[in-house]
ZANU-966244 format. One record per residue (C-alpha): residue number from 1; residue in one letter; x, y, z. Coordinates in Angstrom, 3 decimals. Layout:
ZANU-966244
<site NUM 'a' <X Y Z>>,
...
//
This chain:
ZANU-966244
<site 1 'x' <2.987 0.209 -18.076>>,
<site 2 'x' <5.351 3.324 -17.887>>,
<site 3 'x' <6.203 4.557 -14.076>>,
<site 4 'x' <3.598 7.521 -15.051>>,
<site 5 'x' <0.564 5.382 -15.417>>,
<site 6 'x' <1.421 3.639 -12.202>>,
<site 7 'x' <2.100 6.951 -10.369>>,
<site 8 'x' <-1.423 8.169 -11.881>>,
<site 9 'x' <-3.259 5.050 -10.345>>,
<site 10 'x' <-1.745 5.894 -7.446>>,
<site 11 'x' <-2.644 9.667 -7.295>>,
<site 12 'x' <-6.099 8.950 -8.393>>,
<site 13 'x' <-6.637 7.193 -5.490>>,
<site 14 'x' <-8.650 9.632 -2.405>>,
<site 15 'x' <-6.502 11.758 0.382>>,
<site 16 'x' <-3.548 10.046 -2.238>>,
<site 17 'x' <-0.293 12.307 -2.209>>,
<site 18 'x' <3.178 11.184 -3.279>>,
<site 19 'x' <6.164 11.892 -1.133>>,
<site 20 'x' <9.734 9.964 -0.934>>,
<site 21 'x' <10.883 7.360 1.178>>,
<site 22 'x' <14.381 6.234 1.027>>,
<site 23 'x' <15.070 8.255 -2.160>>,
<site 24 'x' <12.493 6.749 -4.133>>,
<site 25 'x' <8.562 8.027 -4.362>>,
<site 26 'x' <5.938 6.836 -2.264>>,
<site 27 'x' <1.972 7.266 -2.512>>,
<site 28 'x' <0.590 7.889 1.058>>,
<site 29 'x' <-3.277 8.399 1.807>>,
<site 30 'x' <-3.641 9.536 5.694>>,
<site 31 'x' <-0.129 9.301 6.657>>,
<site 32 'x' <-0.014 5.564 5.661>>,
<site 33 'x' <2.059 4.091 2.220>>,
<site 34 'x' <0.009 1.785 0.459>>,
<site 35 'x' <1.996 2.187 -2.856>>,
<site 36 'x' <6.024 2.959 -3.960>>,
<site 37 'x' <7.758 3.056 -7.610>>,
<site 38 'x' <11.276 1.841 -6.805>>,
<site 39 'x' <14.227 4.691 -7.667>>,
<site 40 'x' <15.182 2.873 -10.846>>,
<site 41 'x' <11.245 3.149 -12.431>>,
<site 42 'x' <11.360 0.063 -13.727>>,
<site 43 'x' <9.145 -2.180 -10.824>>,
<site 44 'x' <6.441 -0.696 -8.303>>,
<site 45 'x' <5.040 -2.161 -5.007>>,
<site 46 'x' <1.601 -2.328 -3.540>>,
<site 47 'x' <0.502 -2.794 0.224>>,
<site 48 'x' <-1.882 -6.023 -0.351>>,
<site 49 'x' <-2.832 -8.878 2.541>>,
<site 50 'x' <-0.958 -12.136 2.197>>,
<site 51 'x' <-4.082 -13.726 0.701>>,
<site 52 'x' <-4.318 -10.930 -1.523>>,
<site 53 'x' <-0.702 -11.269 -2.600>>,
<site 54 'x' <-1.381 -15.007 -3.090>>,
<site 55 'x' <-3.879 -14.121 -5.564>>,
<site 56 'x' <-2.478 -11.523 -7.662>>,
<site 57 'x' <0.624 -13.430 -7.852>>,
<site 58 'x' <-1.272 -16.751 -8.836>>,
<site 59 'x' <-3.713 -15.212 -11.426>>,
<site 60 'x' <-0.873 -12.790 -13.061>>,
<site 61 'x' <2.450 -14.474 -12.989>>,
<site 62 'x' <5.392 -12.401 -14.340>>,
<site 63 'x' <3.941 -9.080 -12.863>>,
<site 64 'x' <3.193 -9.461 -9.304>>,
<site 65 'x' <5.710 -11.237 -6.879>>,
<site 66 'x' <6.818 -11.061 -3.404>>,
<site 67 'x' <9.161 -8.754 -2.256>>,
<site 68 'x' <11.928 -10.319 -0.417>>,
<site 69 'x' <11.839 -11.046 3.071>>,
<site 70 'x' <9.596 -9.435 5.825>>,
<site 71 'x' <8.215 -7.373 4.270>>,
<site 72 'x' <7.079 -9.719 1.600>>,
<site 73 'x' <5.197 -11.880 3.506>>,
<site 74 'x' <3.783 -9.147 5.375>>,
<site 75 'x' <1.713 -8.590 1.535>>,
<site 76 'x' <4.652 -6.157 0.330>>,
<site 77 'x' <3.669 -7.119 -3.140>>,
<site 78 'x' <6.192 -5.759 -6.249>>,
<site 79 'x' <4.923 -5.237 -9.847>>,
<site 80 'x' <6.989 -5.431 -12.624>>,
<site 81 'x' <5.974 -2.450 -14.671>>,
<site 82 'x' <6.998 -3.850 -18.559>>,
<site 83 'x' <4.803 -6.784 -17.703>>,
<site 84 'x' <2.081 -4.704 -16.141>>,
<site 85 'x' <-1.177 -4.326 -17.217>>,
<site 86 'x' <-3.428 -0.985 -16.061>>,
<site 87 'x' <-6.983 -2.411 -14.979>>,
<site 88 'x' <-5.266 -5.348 -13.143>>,
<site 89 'x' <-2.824 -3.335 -10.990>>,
<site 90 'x' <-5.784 -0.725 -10.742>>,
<site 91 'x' <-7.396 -3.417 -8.918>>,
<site 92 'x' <-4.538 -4.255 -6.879>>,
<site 93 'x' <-3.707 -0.352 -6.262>>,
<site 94 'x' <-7.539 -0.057 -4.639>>,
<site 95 'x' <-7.545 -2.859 -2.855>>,
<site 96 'x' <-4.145 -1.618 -1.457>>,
<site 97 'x' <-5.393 2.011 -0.651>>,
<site 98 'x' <-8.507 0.615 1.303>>,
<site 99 'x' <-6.086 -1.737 3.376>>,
<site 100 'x' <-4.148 1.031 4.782>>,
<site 101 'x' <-7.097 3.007 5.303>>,
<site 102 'x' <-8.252 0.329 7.328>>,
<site 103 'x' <-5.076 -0.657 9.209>>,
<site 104 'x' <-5.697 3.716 10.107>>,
<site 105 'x' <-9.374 3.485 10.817>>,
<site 106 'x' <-8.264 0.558 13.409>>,
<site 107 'x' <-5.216 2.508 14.918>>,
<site 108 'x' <-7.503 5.571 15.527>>,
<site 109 'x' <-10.168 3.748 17.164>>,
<site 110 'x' <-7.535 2.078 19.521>>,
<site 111 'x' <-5.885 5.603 20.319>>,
<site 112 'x' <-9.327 6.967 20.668>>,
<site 113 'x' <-10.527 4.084 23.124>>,
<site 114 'x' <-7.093 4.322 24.831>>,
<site 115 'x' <-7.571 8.395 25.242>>,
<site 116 'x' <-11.277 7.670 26.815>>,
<site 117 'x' <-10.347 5.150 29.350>>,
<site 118 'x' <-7.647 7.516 30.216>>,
<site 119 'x' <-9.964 10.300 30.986>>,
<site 120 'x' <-12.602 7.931 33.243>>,
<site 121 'x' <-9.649 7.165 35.931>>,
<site 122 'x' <-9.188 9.800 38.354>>,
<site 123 'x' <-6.382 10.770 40.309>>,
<site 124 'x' <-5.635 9.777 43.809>>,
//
């Protein structure tokens, strides 16, 4: 898989839109990263759960793995894009995109719940 097919995954994705983060492109949908391609094109990284990661990285060794530290047990999952192959990380690029939509959905409700208890208490 070339950089390009990842990056079209990624864009195909709804509300998707690439930026940068830390001089390497990132693939946002509401304000949230779910997806990078690291600055050297050669390995990409997808947003998965920790089971998820487990997974991915059981069923398709030599293309998913951990990324180191924190963030990889977090679900920070890398992809090695010469040993990639489209459908699979198509799967793991959607399941990615609806986590962080999720992980939004939850910190808007919170806000929004927040911002409405705020209103019911009245001065004194």
């Amino acid at each position: 898989m070339t950089q390009d097919t990842f990056r079209r995954i990624a864009l195909g994705m709804t509300g998707a839109v690439e930026g940068a983060h830390m001089g390497h492109p990132d693939f946002r949908a509401n304000g949230s990263i779910f997806a990078t391609l690291s600055a050297d094109g050669r390995r990409g990284m997808v947003w998965l759960t920790p089971a998820q990661q487990r997974e991915f990285v059981a069923a398709n060794r030599g293309m998913f793995e951990p990324a180191s530290g924190a963030w990889g047990r977090q679900g920070c999952t890398m992809v090695a894009l010469a040993n990639a192959d489209e459908e699979v990380v198509g799967e793991a690029m959607t399941l990615a995109w609806r986590n962080r939509a999720k992980e939004q959905a939850s910190k808007k409700a919170r806000a929004s719940k927040k911002t409405a208890a705020g209103r019911g208490r009245r001065s004194r």
